[in-house]
C-alpha positions as CSV (number, residue, x, y, z in Angstrom):
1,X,40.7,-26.6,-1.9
2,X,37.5,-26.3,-3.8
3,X,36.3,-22.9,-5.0
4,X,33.8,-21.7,-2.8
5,X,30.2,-20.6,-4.0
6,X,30.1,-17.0,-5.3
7,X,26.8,-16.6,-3.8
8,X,28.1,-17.0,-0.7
9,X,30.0,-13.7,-0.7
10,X,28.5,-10.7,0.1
11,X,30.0,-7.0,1.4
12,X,29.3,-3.4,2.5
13,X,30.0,0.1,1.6
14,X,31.8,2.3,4.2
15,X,33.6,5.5,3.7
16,X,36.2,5.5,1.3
17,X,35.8,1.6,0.9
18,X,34.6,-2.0,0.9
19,X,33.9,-4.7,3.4
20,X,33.6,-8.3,1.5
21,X,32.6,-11.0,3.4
22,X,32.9,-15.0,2.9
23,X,31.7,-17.7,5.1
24,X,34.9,-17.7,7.1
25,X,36.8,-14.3,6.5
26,X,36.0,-10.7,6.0
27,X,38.1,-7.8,4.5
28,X,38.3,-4.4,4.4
29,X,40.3,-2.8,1.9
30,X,40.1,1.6,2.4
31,X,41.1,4.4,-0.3
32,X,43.3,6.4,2.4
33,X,43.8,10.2,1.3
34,X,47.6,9.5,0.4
35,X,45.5,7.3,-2.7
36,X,46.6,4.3,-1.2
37,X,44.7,1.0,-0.5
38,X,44.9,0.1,3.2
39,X,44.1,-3.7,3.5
40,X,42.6,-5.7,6.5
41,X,41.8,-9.5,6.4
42,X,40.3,-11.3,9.5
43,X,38.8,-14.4,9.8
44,X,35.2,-14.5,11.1
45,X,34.9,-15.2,14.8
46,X,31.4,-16.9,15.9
47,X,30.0,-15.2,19.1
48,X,28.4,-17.7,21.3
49,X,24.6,-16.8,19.7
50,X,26.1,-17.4,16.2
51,X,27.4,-20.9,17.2
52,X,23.7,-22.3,19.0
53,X,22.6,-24.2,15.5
54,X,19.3,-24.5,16.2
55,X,19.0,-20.5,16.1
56,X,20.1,-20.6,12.7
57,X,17.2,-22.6,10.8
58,X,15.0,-20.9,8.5
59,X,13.2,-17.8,9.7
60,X,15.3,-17.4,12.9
61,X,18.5,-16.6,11.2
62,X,17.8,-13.6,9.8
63,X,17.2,-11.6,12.4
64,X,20.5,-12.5,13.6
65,X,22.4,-12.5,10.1
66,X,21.6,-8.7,10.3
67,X,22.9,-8.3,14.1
68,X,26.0,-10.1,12.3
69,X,25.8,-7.7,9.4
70,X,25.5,-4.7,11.7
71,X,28.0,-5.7,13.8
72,X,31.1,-6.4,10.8
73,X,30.0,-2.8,9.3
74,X,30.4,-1.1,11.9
75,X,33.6,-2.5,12.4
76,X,34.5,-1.7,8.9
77,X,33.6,1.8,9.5
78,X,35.7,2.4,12.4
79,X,38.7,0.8,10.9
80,X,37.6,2.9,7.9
81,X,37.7,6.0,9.9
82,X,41.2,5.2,11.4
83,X,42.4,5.5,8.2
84,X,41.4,8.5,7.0
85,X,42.2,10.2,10.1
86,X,46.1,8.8,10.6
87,X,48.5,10.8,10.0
88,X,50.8,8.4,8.1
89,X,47.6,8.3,5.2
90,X,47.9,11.8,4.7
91,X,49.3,13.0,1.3
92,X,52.7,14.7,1.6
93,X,53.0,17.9,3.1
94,X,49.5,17.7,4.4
95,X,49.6,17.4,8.6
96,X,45.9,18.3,8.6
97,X,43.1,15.2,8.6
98,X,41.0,18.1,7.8
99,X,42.7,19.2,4.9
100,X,43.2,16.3,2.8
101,X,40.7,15.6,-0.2
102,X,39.4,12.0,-1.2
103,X,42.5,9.9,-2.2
104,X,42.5,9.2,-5.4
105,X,44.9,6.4,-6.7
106,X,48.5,6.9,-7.4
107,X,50.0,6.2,-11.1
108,X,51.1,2.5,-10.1
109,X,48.8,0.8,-7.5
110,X,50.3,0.0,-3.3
111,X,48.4,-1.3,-0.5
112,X,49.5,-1.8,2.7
113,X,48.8,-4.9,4.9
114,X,47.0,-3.8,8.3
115,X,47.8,-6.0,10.8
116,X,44.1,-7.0,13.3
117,X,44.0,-5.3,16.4
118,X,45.7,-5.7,19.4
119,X,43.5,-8.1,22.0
120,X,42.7,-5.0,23.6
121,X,41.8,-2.9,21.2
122,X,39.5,-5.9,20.0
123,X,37.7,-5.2,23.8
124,X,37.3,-1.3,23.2
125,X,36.1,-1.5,19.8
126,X,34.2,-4.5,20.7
127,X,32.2,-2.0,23.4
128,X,31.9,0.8,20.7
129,X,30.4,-1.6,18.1
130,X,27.8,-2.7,20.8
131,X,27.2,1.0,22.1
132,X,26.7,2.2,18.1
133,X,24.1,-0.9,17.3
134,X,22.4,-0.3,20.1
135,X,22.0,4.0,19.4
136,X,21.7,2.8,15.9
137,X,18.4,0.1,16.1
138,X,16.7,2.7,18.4
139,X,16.8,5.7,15.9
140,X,16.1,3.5,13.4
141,X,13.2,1.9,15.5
142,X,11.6,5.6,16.0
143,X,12.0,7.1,12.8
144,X,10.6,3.6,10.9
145,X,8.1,2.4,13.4
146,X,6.9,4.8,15.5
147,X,6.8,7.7,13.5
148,X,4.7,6.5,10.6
149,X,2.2,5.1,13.6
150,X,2.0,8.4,14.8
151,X,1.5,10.2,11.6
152,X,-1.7,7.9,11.0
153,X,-3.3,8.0,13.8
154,X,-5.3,11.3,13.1
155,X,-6.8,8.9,10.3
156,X,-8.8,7.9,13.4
157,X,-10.8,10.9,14.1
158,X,-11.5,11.5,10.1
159,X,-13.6,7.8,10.2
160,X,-10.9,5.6,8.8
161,X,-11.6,2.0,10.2
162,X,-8.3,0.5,12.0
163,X,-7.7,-1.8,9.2
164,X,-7.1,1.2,6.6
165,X,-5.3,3.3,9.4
166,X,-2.7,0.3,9.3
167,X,-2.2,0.2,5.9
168,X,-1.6,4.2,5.7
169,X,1.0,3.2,8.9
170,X,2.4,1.3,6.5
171,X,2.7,3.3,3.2
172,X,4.0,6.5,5.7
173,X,6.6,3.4,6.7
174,X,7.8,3.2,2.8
175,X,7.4,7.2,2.0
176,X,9.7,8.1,5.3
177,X,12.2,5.1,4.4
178,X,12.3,6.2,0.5
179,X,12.2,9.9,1.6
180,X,15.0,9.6,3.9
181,X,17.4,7.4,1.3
182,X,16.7,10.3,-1.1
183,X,17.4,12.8,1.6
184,X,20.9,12.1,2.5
185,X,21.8,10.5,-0.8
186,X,22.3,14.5,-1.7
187,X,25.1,14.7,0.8
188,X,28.7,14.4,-0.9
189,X,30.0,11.9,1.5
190,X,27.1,9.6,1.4
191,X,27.3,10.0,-2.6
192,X,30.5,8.8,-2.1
193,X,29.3,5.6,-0.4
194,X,26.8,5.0,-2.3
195,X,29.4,4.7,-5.5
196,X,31.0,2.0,-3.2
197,X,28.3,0.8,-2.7
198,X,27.6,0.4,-6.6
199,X,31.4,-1.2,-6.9
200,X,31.0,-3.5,-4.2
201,X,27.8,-5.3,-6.5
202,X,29.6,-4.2,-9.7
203,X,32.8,-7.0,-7.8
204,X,30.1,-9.4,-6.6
205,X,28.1,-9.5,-10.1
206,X,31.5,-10.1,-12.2
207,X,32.6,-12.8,-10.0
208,X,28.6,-14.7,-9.8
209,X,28.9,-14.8,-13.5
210,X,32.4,-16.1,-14.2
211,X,34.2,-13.0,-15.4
212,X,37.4,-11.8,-14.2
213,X,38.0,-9.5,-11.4
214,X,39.5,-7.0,-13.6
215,X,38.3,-3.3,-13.7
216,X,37.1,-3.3,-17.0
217,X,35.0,-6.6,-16.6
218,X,33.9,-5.1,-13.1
219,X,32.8,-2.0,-14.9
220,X,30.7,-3.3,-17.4
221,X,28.2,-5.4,-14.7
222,X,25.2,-4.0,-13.6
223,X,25.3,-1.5,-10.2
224,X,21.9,-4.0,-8.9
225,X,21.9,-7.1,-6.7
226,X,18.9,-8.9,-5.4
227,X,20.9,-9.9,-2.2
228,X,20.9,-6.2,-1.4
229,X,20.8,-5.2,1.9
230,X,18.3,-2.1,-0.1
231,X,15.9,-4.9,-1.1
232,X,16.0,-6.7,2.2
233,X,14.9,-3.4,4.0
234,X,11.8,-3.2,1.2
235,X,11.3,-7.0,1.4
236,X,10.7,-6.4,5.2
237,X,8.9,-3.4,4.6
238,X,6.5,-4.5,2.6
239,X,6.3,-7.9,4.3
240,X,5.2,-6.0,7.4
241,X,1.9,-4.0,5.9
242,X,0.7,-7.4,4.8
243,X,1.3,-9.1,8.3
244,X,0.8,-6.2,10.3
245,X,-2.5,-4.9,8.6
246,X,-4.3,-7.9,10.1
247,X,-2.9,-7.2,13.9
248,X,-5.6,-5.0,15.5
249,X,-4.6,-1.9,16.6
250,X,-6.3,-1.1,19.7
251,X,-5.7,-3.3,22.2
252,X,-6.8,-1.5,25.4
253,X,-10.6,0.4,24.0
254,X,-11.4,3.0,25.8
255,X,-7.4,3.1,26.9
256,X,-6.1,7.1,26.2
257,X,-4.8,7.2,22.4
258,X,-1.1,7.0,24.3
259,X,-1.2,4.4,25.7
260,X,-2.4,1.9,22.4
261,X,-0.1,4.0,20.2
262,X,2.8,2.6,22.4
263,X,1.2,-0.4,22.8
264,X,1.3,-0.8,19.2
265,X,4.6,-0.1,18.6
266,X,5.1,-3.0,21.2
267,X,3.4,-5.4,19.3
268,X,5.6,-4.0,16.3
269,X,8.8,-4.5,17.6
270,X,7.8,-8.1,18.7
271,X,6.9,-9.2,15.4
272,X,10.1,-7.6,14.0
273,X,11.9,-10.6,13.8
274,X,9.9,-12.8,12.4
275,X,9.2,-10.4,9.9
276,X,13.0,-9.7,9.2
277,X,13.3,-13.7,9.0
278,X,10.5,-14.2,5.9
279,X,12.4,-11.6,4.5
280,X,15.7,-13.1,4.9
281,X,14.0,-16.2,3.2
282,X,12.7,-14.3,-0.2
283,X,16.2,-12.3,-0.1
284,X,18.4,-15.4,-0.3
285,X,15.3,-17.3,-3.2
286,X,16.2,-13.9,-4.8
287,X,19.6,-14.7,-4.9
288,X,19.6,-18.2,-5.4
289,X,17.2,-18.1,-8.3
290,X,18.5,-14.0,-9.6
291,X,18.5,-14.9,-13.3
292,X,14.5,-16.1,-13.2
293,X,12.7,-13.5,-14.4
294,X,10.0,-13.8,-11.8
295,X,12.4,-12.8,-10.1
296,X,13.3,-9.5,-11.1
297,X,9.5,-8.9,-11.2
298,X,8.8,-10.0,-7.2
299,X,11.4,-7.8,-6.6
300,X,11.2,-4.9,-8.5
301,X,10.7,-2.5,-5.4
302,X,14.1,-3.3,-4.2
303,X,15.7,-2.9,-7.1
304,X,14.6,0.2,-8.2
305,X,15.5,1.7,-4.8
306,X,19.2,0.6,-5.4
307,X,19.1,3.3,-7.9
308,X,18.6,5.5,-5.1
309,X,21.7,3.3,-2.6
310,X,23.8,2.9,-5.4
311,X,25.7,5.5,-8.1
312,X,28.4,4.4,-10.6
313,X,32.0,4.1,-9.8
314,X,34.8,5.5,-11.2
315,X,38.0,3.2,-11.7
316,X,39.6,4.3,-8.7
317,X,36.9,3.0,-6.2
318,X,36.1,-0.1,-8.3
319,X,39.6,-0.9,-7.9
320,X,39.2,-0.8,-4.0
321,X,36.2,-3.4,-4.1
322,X,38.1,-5.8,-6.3
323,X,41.2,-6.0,-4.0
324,X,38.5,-6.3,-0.8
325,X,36.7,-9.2,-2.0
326,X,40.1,-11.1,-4.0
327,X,41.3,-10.3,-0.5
328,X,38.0,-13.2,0.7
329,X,38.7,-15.2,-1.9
330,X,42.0,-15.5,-1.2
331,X,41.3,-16.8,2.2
332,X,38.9,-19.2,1.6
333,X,40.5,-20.8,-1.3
334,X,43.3,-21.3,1.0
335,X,45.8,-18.6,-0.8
336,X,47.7,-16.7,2.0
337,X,48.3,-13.5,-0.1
338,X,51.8,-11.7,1.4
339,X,52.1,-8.1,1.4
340,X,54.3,-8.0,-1.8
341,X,51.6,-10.3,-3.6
342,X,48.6,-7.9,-2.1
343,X,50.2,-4.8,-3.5
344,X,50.5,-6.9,-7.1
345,X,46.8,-7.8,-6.9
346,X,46.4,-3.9,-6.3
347,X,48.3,-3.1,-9.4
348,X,47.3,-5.6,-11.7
349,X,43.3,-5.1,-10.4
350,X,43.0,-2.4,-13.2
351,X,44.6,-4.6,-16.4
């Protein structure tokens, strides 16, 4: 079978691990607090949306490439949770989810092969996943779009014409998106993810430029990726103050200030998707072309706010992100890894 395209792998930080993605399988692969690595391989299964091909043509498939997205991390997360709260992860003598520290890994690598849910915990978590995108857009949706709208429109009564009241709409969008990133990137468990988050492009990085998956060779790549789901969120950002500027404000004069405030945010949410599917565009020219220096220059918002998504690994938690995504290529390559041959990849990942 031919070796697949390294651009078209991709993953996530969740607690405590990585989720790798390929065209056809995902992985999980989970630090438990016993230091072991607690392994998951599935191959992708298409919803009915994701197998209509004329939705997925330029600028409609992004939008729903980050339903996808949302939908596989959340996934991740649960089964991520799972592990760090069963009891056969905890370290010895600790009975306590509470009481058990990060794992850290043991002097000789193991890993243990999870097998995919039961068909009925597939429905349950199935629900969950739809109940936590749904909480999740709508926070997001208030706290991105509304909220900056609301804290311009005061601009109003000070003379600002509705052109430059947009524009501020849209620099509060940025300050409360970059202020937010900074704000919980001080918590210790989101530190924590966010040093996943660097292994997970550290893994990606090595393997789009030919090196070994190895620890050391992982180590040594750059913490930044222009296919960064950081950068898509500025992309769109700043795609939306240059298409949204333009969209006049007020569409009821004379209306009470309530009602074209939520009329705004209507028109917003309407023009979301085709927003999120330019960016989707640049994000994948940004990949495709990554080495270009115009690149890196377009860019250059998104990947200075990976410093902020992304902290250095140690070895332990690159290790996790190598045996997640050999875990993809594996699969796609055609390589049905056993459990004896996962737990070598686990030990040899750091050679």
């Amino acid at each position: 079978m031919p070796t697949p395209d390294p651009t078209s792998f991709g993953g996530q930080a969740i607690v405590e691990g990585v989720m790798m993605r390929s065209r056809n399988h995902f992985a999980v692969a989970v630090r438990a607090p016993n230091g072991q690595i607690v392994l998951q391989q599935e191959p992708l299964s298409k919803s009915w949306l994701f197998r209509q091909k004329w939705l997925m043509v330029p600028f409609l498939r992004g939008t729903f490439a980050l339903l996808d997205a949302m939908s596989l991390g959340i996934k991740a997360m649960n089964f991520a949770s799972h592990v760090q709260l069963d009891e056969k992860y905890l370290p010895e003598g600790v009975t306590d989810p509470n009481q058990a520290t990060y794992g850290k890994a043991p002097d000789e690598g193991s890993s243990e092969i999870v097998k995919p849910l039961e068909k009925g915990g597939d429905t349950i978590r199935s629900m969950q996943v739809g109940a936590a995108m749904v909480l999740g857009l709508a926070l997001g949706v208030v706290l991105f779009v509304l909220l900056p709208n609301a804290m311009a429109e005061p601009l109003s009564n000070a003379g600002f014409s509705p052109t430059a009241i947009n524009v501020v709409s849209g620099i509060f969008k940025m300050i409360v998106f970059i202020g937010y990133l900074m704000a919980i990137s001080r918590m210790e468990a989101i530190r924590r993810v966010f040093q996943y988050h660097g292994a997970e492009h550290k893994a990606i990085n090595a393997l789009e430029m030919g090196e070994p998956l190895t620890t050391e060779a992982c180590m040594r790549q750059t913490r930044l990726h222009p296919r960064c789901g950081t950068s898509f969120a500025i992309i769109v950002l700043l795609v939306s103050i240059l298409i949204l500027t333009f969209i006049n404000r007020y569409l009821f004069p004379g209306a009470p200030l309530f009602v074209n405030l939520m009329a705004r945010f209507g028109v917003e949410l309407l023009l979301l998707p085709p927003i999120a599917g330019i960016s989707y565009e640049l994000i994948r020219i940004a990949g495709k072309y990554r080495h270009q220096k115009w690149v890196n220059v377009f860019f250059w918002p998104g990947l200075m706010t990976q410093y902020i998504t992304t902290a250095e690994p140690d070895r332990d938690q690159m290790e996790v992100a190598i045996v997640s995504l050999q875990s993809v290529i594996n699969a796609e390559t055609g390589r049905v890894a056993a459990s004896s041959s996962e737990s070598a990849a686990v030990a040899t990942a750091s050679a």
